[in-house]
RODO-2510 file (C-alpha; in nm, 4 decimals, decimal comma):
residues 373
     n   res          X          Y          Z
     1     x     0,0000     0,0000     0,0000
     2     x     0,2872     0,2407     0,1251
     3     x     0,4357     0,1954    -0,2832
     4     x     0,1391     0,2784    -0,4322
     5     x     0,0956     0,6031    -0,1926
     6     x     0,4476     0,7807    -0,2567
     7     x     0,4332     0,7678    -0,6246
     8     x     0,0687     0,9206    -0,5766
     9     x     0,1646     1,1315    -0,3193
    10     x     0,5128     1,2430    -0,6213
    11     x     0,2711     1,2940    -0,8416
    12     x     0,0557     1,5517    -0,6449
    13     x     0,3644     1,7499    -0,5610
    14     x     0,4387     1,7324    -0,9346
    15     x     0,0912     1,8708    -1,0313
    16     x     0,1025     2,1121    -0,7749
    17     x     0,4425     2,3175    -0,9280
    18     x     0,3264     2,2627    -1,2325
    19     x    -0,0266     2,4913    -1,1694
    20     x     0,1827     2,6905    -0,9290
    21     x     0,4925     2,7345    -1,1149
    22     x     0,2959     2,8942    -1,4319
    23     x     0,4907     3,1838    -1,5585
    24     x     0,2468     3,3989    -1,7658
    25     x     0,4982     3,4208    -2,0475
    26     x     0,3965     3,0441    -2,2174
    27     x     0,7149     3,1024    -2,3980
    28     x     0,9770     3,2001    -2,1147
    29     x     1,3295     3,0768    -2,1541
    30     x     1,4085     2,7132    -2,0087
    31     x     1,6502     2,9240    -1,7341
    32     x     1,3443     3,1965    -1,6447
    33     x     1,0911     2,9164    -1,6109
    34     x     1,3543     2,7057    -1,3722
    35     x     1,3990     2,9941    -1,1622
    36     x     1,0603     3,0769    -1,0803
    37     x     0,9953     2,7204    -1,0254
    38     x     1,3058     2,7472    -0,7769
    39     x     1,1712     3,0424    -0,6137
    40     x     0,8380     2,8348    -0,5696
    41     x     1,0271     2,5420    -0,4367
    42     x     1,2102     2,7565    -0,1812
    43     x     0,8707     2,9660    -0,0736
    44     x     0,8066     2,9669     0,3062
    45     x     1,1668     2,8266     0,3913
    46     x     1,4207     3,1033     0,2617
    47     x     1,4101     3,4504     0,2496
    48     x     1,6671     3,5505    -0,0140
    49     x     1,7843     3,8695     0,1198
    50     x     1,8342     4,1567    -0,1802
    51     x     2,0289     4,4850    -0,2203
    52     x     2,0127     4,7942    -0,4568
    53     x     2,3099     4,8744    -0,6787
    54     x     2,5456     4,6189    -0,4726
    55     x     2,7750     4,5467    -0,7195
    56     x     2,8134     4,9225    -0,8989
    57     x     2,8675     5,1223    -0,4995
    58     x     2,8642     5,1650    -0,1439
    59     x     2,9669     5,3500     0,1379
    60     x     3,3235     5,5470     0,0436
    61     x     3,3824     5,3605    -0,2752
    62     x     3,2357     5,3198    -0,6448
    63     x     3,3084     5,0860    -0,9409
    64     x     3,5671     4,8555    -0,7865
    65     x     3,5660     4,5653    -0,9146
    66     x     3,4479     4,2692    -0,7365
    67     x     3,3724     4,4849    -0,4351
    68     x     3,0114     4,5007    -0,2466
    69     x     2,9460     4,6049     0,1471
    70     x     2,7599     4,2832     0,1754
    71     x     3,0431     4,0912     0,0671
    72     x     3,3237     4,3538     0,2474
    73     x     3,0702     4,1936     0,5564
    74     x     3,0098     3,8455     0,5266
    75     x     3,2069     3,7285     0,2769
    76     x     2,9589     3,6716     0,0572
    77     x     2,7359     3,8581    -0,2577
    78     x     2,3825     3,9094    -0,2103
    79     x     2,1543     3,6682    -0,3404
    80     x     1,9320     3,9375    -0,4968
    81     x     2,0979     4,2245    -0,7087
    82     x     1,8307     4,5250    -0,7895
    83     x     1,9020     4,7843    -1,0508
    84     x     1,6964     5,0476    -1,2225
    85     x     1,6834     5,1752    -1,6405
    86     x     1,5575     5,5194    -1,5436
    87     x     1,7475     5,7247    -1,8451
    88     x     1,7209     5,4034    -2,1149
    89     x     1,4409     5,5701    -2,2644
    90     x     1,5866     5,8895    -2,3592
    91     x     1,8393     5,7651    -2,4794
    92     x     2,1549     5,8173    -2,1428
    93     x     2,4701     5,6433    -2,1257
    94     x     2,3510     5,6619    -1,7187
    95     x     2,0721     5,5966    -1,5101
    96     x     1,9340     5,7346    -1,2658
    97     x     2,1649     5,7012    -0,9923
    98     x     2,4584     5,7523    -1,2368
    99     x     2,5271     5,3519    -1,2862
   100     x     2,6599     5,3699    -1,7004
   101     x     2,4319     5,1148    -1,8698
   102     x     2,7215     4,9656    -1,9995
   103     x     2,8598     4,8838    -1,6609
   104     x     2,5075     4,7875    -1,5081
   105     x     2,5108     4,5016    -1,7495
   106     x     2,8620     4,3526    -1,6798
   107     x     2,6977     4,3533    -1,2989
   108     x     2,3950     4,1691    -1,4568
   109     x     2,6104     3,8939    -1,6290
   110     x     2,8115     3,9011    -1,2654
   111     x     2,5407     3,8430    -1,0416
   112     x     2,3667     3,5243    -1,3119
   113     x     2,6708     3,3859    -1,3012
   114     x     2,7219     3,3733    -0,9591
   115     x     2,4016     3,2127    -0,9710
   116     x     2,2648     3,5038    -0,7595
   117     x     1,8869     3,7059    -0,9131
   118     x     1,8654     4,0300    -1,1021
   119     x     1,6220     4,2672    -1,0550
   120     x     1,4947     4,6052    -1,2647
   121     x     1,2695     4,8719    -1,1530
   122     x     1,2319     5,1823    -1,3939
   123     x     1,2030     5,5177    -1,2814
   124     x     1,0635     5,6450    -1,6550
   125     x     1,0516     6,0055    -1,7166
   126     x     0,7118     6,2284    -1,7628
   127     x     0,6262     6,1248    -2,1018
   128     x     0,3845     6,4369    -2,1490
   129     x     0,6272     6,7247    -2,0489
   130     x     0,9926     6,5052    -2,0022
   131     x     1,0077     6,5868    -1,6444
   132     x     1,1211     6,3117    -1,3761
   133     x     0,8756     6,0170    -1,2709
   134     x     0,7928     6,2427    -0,9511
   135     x     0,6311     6,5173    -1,1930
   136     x     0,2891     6,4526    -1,1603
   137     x     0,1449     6,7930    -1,3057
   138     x     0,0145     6,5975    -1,6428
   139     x    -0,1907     6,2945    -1,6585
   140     x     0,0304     6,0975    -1,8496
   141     x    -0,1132     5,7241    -1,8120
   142     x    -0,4291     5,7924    -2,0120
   143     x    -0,1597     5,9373    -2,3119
   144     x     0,0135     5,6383    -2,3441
   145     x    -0,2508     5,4216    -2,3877
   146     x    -0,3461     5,3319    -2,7095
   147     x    -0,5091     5,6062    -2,9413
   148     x    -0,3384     5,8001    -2,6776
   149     x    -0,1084     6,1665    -2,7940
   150     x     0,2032     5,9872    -2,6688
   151     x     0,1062     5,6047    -2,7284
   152     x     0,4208     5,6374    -3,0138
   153     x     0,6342     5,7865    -2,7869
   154     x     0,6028     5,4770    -2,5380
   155     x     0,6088     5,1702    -2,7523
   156     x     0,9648     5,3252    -2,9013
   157     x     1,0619     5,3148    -2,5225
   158     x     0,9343     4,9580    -2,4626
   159     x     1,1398     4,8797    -2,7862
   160     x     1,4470     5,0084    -2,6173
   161     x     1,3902     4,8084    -2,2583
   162     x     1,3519     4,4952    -2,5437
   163     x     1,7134     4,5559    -2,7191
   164     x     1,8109     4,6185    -2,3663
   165     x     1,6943     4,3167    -2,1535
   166     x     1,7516     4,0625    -2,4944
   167     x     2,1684     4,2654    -2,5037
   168     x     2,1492     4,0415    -2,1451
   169     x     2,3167     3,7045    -2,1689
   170     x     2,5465     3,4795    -1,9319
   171     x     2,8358     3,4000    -1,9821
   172     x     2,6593     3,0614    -2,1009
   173     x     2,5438     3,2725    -2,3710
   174     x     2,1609     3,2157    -2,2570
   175     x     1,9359     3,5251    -2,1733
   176     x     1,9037     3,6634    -1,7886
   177     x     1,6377     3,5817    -1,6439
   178     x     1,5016     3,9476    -1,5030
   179     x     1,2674     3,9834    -1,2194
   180     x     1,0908     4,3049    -1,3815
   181     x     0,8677     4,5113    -1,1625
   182     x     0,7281     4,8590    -1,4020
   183     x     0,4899     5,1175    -1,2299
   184     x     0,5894     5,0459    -0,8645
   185     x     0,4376     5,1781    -0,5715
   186     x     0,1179     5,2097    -0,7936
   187     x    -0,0950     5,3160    -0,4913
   188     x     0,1165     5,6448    -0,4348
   189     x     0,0683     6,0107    -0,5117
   190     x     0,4268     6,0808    -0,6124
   191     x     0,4520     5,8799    -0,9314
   192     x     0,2951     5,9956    -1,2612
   193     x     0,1380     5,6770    -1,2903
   194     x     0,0237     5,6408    -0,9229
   195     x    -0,3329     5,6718    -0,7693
   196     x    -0,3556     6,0237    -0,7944
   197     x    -0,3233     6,0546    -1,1635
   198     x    -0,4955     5,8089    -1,3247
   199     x    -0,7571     5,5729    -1,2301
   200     x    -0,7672     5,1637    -1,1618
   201     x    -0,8519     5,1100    -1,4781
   202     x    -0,6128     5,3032    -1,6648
   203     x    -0,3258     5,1744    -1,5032
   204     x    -0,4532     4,7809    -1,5302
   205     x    -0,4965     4,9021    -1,9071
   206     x    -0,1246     5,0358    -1,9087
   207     x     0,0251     4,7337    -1,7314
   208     x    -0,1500     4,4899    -1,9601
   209     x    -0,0453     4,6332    -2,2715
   210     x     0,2862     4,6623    -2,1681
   211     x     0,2868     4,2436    -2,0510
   212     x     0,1094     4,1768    -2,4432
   213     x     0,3649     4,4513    -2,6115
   214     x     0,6877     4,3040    -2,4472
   215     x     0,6129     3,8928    -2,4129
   216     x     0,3907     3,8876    -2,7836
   217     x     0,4838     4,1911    -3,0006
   218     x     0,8787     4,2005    -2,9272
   219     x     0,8510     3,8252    -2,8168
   220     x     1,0329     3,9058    -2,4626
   221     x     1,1151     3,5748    -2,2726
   222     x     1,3211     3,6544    -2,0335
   223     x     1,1028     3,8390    -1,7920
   224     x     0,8916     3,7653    -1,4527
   225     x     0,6468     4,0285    -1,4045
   226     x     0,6034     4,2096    -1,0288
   227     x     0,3345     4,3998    -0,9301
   228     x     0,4079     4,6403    -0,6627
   229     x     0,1332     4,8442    -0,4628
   230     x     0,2105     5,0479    -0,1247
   231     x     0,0225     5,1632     0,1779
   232     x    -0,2500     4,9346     0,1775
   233     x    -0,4179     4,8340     0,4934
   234     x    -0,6781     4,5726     0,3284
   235     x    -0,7156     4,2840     0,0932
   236     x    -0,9721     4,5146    -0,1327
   237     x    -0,6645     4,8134    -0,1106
   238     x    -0,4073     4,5519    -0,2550
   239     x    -0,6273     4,4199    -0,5181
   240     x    -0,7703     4,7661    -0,6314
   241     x    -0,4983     4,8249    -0,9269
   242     x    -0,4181     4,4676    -0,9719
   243     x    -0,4454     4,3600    -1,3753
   244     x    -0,4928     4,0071    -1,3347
   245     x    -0,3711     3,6568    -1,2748
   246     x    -0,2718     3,6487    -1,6267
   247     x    -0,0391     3,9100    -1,6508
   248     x     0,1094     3,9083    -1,2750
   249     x     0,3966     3,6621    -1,1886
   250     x     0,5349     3,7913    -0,8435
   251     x     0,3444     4,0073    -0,5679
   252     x     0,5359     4,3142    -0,3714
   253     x     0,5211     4,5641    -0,1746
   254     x     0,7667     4,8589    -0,0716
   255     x     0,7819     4,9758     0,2768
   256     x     1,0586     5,1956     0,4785
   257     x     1,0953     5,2751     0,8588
   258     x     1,0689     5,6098     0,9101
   259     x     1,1013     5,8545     1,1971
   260     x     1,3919     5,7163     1,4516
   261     x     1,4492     5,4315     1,6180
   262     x     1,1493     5,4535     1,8356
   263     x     0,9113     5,3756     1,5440
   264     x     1,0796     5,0187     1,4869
   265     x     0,7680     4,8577     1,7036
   266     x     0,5325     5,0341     1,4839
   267     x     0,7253     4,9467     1,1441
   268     x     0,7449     4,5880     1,2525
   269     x     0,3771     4,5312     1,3304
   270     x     0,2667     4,7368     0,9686
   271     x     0,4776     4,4873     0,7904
   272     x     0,3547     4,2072     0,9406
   273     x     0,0519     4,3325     0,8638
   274     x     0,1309     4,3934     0,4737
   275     x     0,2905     4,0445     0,4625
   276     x     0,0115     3,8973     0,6072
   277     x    -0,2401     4,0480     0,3285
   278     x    -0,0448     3,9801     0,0728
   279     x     0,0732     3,6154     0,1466
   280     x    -0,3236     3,5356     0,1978
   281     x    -0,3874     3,7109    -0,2064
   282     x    -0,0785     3,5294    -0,3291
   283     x    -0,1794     3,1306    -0,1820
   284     x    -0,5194     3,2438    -0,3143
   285     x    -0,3948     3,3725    -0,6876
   286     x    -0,1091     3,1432    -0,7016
   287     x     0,1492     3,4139    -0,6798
   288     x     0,5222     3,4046    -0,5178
   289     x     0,5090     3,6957    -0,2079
   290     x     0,7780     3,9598    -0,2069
   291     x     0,9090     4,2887    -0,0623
   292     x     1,0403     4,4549    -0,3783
   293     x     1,1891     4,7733    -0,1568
   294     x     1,2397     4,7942     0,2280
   295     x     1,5229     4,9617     0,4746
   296     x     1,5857     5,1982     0,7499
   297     x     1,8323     5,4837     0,6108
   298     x     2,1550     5,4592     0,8093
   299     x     1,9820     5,1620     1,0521
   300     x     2,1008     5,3619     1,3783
   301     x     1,9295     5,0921     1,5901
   302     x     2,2333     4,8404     1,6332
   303     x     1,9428     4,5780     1,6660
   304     x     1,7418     4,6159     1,3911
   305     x     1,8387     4,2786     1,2081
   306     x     1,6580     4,0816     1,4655
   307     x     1,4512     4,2909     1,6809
   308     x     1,2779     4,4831     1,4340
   309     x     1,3187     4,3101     1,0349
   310     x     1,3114     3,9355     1,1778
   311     x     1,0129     3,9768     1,3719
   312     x     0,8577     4,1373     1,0731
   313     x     0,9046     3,8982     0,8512
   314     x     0,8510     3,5583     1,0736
   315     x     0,5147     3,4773     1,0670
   316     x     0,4687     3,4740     0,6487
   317     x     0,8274     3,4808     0,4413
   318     x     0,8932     3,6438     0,1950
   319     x     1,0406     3,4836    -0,1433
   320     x     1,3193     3,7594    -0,1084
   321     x     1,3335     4,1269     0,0320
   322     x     1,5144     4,3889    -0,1042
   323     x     1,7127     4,6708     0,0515
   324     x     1,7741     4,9778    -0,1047
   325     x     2,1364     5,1009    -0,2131
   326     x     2,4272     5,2583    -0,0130
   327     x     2,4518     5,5976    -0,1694
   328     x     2,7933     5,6706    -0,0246
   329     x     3,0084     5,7430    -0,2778
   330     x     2,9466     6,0502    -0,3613
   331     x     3,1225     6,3278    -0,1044
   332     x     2,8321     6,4862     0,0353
   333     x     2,6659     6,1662     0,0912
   334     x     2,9891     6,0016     0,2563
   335     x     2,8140     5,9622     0,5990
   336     x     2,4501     5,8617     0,5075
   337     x     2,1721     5,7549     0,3063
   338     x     2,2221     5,3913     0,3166
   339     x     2,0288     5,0986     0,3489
   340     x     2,2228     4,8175     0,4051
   341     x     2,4861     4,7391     0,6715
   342     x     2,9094     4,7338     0,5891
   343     x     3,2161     4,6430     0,7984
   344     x     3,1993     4,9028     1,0902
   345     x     2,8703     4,9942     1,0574
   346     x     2,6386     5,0341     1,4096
   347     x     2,3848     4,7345     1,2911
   348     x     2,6431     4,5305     1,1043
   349     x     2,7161     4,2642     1,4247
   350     x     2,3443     4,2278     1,4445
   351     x     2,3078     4,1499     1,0583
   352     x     2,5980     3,8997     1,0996
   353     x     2,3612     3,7040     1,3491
   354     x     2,0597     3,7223     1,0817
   355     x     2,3102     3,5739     0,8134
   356     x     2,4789     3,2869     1,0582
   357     x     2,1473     3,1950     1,2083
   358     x     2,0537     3,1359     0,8377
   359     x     1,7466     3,3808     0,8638
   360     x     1,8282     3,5013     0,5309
   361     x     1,9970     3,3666     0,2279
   362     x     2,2837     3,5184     0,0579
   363     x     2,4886     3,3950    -0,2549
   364     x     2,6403     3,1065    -0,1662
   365     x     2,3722     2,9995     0,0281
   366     x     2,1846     3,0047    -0,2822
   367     x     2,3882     2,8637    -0,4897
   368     x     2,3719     2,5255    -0,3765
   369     x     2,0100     2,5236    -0,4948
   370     x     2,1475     2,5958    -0,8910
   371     x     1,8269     2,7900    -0,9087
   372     x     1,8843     2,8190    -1,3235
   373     x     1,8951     2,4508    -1,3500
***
């Protein structure tokens, strides 16, 4: 009887990744559709710990090779790199944060070889006036829809993110795998594409042309779509902007501690509280659970690792969490705005514990699960 239930009881588990592990892309690359079947595999028993920029900065130093404060720390890369393309679509050697393009893909063939996950978020300019992604003066979603004044204007950018993202290959020669998350923090005033300038509609209009334009029009394989909402407080908040099972791979959220050490109680219980609605959407839709963006600029509190982030995250893990990049490089930022720990830092003994308690995963913790294989 006991031969007849394992193969059964194989077969279920088989069945099970198989619905689960669905990419919507029905075409994705052998190496995207093994690493989201990884990520599934590893969901509720590692949280893959992420940070910004690793690779191109940190605290006192910029474009050394080899070098990361994560690394400078532990010994060991990240197991989640995140960059942004903000600049790509007009046409910059830079982005955003002044990371060459040129560079930021060396990093991107780096971190896959390493067996280690790349991330891209994209800060796109105004496409009505050419002003930042902060300029919300125009309503620019409904424009670059289809029919739309400026619906030209964004297909020629999507067709640069596409020579872009299919320029990224291994040193196997096979395409990156990209864990791409457009229009973040959709539930936000600041963004021109947020909740105060345009409605739930047009932006599930928006992000589903953009899936259809980039996986069937410019035949884009390599990518694993994030949606990313903020400040929600219910399931009905979460689900307000959301386009669909069918065009939604990974779910996130962003979230920062703000206001002094004295607010880590407070920041601890809200993301609980996100993690908790989203982890209950994502068994329900299917979905892998995320924080796409999280950190505590210059983490004063020399026990934030485990007093405040592991307690956050205990009760539902995410697949990985992200921490926003050490912006120390530049001289008048020498002494702050960063988001992850170094050698010397107040917090960094803390993290240490995180990492050899095995709270989080870094890169050579991951690699032992050869998530591209």
């Amino acid at each position: 009887m006991i031969k007849k239930i394992i193969p059964f009881f194989m077969f279920l588990c088989m069945s099970f990744i198989a619905v689960f592990g669905q990419l919507i892309d029905k075409k994705a690359t052998l190496q995207t559709k093994n690493l989201y079947k990884n990520l599934i595999n590893l969901s509720g028993k590692e949280v893959l710990f992420g940070h910004q920029d690793d690779l191109a900065y940190g605290v006192g130093w910029q474009y050394q090779a080899g070098k990361s404060d994560i690394k400078d720390l532990t010994g060991e890369y990240p197991a989640v790199f995140g960059w942004d393309i903000s600049g790509l679509e007009t046409n910059q050697k830079q982005n955003i944060d002044g990371v060459p393009f040129a560079k930021m893909k060396e990093y991107m063939k780096n971190a896959y070889d390493l067996g280690t996950i790349n991330t891209l978020s994209w800060h796109m300019d105004n496409p009505v006036n050419g002003k930042t992604s902060w300029d919300t003066s125009s309503i620019s979603v409904k424009s670059i829809l289809p029919n739309g004044s400026k619906h030209l204007l964004y297909t020629g950018w999507l067709d640069k993110f596409s020579v872009f993202a299919k320029s990224l290959k291994g040193t196997d020669g096979k395409a990156i795998p990209i864990l791409f998350r457009p229009f973040h923090e959709n539930g936000g005033g600041w963004f021109w594409w947020g909740a105060k300038s345009c409605t739930p509609q047009e932006y599930k209009a928006l992000w589903q042309f953009t899936v259809k334009y980039l996986r069937d029009k410019k035949q884009l394989h390599n990518l694993i779509y994030v949606f990313n909402p903020c400040d929600f407080k219910t399931e009905e908040q979460y689900l307000e902007r959301y386009p669909g099972n069918e065009f939604v791979d990974v779910l996130s959220f962003d979230s920062y501690q703000y206001g002094g050490i004295e607010k880590g109680e407070s920041f601890k219980l809200d993301i609980a509280k996100k993690l908790t609605i989203q982890s209950i959407i994502a068994k329900e839709n299917k979905k892998l659970s995320a924080i796409a963006e999280i950190g505590f600029v210059e983490i004063p509190d020399a026990n934030w690792w485990t007093n405040v982030f592991l307690k956050s995250i205990e009760a539902n893990k995410p697949s990985y969490v992200l921490f926003w990049r050490n912006a120390g490089y530049r001289e008048k930022e020498k002494d702050n705005h960063y988001y992850a720990p170094y050698p010397g830092q107040v917090s960094a003994t803390d993290f240490l514990k995180l990492v050899k308690a095995n709270k989080v995963l870094l890169q050579k913790g991951l690699k032992k699960y050869s998530i591209y294989n």
